[in-house]
N, CA and C of each residue as an Amber inpcrd file, in Angstrom:
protein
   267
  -9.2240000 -78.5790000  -2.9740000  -8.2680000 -77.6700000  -3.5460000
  -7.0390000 -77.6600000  -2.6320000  -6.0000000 -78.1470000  -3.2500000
  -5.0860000 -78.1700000  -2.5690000  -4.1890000 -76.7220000  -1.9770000
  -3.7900000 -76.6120000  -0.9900000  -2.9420000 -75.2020000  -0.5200000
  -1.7210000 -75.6950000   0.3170000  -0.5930000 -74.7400000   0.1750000
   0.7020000 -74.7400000   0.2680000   1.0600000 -73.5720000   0.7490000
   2.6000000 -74.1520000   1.2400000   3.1060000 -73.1050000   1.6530000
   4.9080000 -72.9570000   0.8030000   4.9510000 -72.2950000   0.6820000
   6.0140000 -71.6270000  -0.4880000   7.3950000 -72.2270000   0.7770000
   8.8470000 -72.9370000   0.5010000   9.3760000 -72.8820000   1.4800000
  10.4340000 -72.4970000   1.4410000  10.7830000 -71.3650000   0.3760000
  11.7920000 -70.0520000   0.2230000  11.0890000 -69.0810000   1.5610000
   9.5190000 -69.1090000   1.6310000   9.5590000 -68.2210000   2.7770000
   9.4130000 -68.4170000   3.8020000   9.6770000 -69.6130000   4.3050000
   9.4370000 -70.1250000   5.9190000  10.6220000 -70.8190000   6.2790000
  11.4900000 -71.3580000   5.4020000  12.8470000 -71.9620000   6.0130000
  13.3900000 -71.3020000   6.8730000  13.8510000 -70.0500000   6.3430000
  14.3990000 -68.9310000   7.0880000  13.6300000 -68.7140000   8.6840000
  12.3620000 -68.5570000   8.5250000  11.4140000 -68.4710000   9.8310000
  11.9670000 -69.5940000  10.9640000  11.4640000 -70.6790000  10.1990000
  11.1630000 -71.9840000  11.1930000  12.5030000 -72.6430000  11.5550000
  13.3130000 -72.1290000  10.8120000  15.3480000 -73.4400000  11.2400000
  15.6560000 -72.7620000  12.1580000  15.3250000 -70.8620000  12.8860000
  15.6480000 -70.6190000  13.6960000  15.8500000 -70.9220000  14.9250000
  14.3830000 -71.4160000  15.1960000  13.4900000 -72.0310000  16.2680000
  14.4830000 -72.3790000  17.5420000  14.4720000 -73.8820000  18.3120000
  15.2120000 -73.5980000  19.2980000  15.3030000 -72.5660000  20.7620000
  14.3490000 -72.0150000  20.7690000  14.1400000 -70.7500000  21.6850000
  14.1730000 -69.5700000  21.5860000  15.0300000 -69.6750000  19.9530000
  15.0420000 -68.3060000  19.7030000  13.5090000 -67.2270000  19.4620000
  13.6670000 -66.1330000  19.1100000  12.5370000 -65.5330000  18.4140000
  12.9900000 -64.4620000  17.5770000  12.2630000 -64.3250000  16.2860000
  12.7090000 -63.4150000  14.8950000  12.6770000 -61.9540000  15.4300000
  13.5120000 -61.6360000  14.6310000  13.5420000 -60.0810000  15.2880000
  13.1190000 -59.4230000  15.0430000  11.5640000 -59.7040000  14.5280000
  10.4180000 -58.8070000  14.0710000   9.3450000 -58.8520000  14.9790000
   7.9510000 -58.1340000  15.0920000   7.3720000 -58.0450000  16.0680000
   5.8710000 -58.1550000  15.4420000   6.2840000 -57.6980000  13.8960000
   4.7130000 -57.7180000  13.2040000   5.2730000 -59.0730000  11.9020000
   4.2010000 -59.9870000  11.3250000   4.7510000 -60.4910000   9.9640000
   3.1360000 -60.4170000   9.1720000   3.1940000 -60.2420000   8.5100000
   2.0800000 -60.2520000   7.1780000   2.1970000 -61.0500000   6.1160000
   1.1110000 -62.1770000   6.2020000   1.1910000 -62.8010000   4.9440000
  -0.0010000 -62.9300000   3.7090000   0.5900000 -63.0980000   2.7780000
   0.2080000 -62.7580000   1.2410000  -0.7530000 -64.0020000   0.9810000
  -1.5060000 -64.7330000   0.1830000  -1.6300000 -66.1740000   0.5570000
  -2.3540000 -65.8960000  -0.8380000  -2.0720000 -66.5980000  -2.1530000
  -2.2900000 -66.6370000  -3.5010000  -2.8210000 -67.4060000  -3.5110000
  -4.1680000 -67.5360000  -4.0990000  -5.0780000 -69.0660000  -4.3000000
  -5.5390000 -69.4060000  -5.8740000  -5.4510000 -70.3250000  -5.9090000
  -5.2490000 -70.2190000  -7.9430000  -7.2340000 -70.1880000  -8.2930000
  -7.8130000 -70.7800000  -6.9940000  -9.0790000 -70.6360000  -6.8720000
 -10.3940000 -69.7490000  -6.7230000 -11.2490000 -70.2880000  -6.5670000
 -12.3010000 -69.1430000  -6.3120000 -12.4490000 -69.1900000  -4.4140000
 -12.8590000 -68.1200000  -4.2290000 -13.1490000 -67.8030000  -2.3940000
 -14.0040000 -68.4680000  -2.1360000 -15.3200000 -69.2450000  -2.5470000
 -16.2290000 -69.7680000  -2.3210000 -15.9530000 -71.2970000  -2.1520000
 -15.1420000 -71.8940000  -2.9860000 -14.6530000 -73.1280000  -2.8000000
 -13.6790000 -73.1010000  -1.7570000 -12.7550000 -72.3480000  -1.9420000
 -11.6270000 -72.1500000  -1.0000000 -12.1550000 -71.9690000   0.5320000
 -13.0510000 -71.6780000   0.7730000 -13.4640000 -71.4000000   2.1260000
 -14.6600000 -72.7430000   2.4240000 -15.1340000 -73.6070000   1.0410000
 -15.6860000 -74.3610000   1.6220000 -15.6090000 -75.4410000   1.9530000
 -14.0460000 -75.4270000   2.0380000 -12.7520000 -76.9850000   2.5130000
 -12.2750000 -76.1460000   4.0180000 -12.6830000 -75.0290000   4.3700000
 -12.1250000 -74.9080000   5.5800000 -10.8200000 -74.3990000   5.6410000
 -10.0930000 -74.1790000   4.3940000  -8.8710000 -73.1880000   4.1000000
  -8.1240000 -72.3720000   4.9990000  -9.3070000 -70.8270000   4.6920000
  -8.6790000 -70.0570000   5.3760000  -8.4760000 -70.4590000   6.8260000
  -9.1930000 -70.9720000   7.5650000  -8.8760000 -71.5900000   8.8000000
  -7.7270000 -72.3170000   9.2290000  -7.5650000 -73.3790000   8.3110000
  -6.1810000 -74.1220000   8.4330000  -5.1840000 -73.3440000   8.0050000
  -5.0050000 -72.3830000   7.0530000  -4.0220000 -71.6280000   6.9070000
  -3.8060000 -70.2930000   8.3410000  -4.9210000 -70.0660000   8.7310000
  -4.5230000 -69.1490000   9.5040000  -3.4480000 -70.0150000  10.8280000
  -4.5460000 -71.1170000  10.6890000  -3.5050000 -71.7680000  12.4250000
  -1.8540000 -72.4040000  12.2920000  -2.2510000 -72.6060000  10.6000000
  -0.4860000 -72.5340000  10.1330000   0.7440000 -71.8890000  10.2760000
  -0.1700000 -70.5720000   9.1640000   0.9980000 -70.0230000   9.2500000
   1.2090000 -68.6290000  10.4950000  -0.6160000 -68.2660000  11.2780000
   0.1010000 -67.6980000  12.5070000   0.3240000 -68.3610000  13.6680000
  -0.5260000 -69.0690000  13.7850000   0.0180000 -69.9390000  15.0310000
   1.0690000 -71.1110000  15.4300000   1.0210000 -71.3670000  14.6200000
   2.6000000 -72.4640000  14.0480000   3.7460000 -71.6630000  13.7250000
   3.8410000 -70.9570000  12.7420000   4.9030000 -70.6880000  12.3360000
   5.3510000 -69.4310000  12.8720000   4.3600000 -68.4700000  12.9070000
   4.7040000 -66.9700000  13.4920000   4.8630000 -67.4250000  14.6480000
   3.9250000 -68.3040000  15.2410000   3.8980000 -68.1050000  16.8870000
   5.3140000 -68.9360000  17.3830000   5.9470000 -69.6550000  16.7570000
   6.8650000 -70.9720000  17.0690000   7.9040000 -69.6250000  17.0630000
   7.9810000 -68.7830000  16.1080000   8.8750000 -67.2960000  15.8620000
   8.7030000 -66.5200000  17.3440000   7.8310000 -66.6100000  18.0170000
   7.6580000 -65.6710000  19.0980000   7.2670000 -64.4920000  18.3620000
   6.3030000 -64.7370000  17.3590000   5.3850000 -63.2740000  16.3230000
   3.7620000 -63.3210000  16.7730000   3.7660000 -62.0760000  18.1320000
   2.4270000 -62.4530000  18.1680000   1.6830000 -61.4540000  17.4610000
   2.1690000 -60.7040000  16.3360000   1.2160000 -59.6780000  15.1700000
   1.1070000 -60.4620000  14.0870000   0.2390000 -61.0680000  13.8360000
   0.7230000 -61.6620000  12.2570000  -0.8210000 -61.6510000  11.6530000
  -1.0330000 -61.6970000  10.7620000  -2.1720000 -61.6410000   9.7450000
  -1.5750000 -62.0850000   8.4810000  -2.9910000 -62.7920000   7.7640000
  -2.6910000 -62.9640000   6.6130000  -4.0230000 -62.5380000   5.4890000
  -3.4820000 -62.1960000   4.4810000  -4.3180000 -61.7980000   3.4490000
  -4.6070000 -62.9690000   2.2250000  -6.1790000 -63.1900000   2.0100000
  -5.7430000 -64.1810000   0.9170000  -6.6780000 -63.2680000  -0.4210000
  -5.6310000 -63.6680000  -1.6630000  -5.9770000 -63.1550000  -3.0480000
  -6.5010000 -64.3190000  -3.6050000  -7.8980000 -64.3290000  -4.5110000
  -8.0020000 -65.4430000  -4.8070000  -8.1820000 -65.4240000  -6.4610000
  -8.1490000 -66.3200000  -6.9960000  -8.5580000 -66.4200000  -8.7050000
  -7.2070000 -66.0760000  -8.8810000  -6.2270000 -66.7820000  -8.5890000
  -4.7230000 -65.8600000  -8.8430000  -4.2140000 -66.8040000 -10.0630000
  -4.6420000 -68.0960000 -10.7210000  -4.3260000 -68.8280000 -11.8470000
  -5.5740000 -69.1280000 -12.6660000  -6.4940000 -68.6960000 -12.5920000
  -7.9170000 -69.0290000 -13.2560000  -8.7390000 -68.0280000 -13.1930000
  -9.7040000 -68.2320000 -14.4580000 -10.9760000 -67.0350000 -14.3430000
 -11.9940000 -67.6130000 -13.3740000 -12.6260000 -66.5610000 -12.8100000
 -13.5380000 -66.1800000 -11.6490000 -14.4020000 -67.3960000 -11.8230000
 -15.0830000 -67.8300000 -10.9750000 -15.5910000 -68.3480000 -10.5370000
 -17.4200000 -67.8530000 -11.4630000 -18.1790000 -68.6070000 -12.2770000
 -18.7050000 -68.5820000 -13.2180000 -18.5100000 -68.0560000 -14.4540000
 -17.3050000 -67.6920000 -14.8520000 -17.2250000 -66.7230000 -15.8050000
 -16.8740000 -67.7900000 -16.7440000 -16.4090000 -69.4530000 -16.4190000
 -15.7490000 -69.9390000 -17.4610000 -17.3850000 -70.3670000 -18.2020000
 -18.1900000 -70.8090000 -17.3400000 -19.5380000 -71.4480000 -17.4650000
 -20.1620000 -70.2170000 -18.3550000 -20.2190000 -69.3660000 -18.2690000
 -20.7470000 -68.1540000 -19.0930000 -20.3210000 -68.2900000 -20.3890000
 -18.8540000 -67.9730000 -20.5370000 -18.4650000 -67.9550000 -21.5880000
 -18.4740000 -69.2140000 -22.7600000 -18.7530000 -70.3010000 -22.1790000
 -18.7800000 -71.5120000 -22.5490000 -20.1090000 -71.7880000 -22.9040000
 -21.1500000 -71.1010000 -22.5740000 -22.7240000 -72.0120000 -22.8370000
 -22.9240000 -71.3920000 -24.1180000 -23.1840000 -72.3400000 -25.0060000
 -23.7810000 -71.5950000 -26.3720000 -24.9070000 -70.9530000 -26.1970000
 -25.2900000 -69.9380000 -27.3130000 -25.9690000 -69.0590000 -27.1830000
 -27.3300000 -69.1880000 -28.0810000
């Protein structure tokens, strides 16, 4: 399952760079998965996203508060529900 990062919201972050650091102290991120949590976590996801976007990108910011939240099933139904609805009866 492929995952991304949106880059309306990190251009701004990351062109700063150079030595600078953002003039925030906390950042929170949102992280939309069109998937189910069970697959998504069983490629190792949330992991690579965390070292992305806090340790790469927040941290390259000089952001050492950052967290991210992930929502999942955000383009598809849940995770057995299509198989349910689909098995004849």
């Amino acid at each position: 399952m492929p995952c991304g990062t949106d880059a309306q919201g990190t251009h701004g972050l990351i062109a700063n760079g150079a030595g600078r650091t953002l003039p925030f102290s906390k950042l929170r991120w949102i992280t939309l998965v069109g998937g189910g949590q069970q697959e998504f976590e069983g490629w190792g996801n949330p992991d690579n996203m965390r070292h992305f976007l806090n340790g790469s990108i927040a941290g390259y910011g000089g952001v050492k508060d950052a967290e991210i939240e992930f929502i999942y099933n955000t383009i598809g139904p849940e995770e057995g529900l299509m198989h349910r609805h689909t098995t004849p009866r």
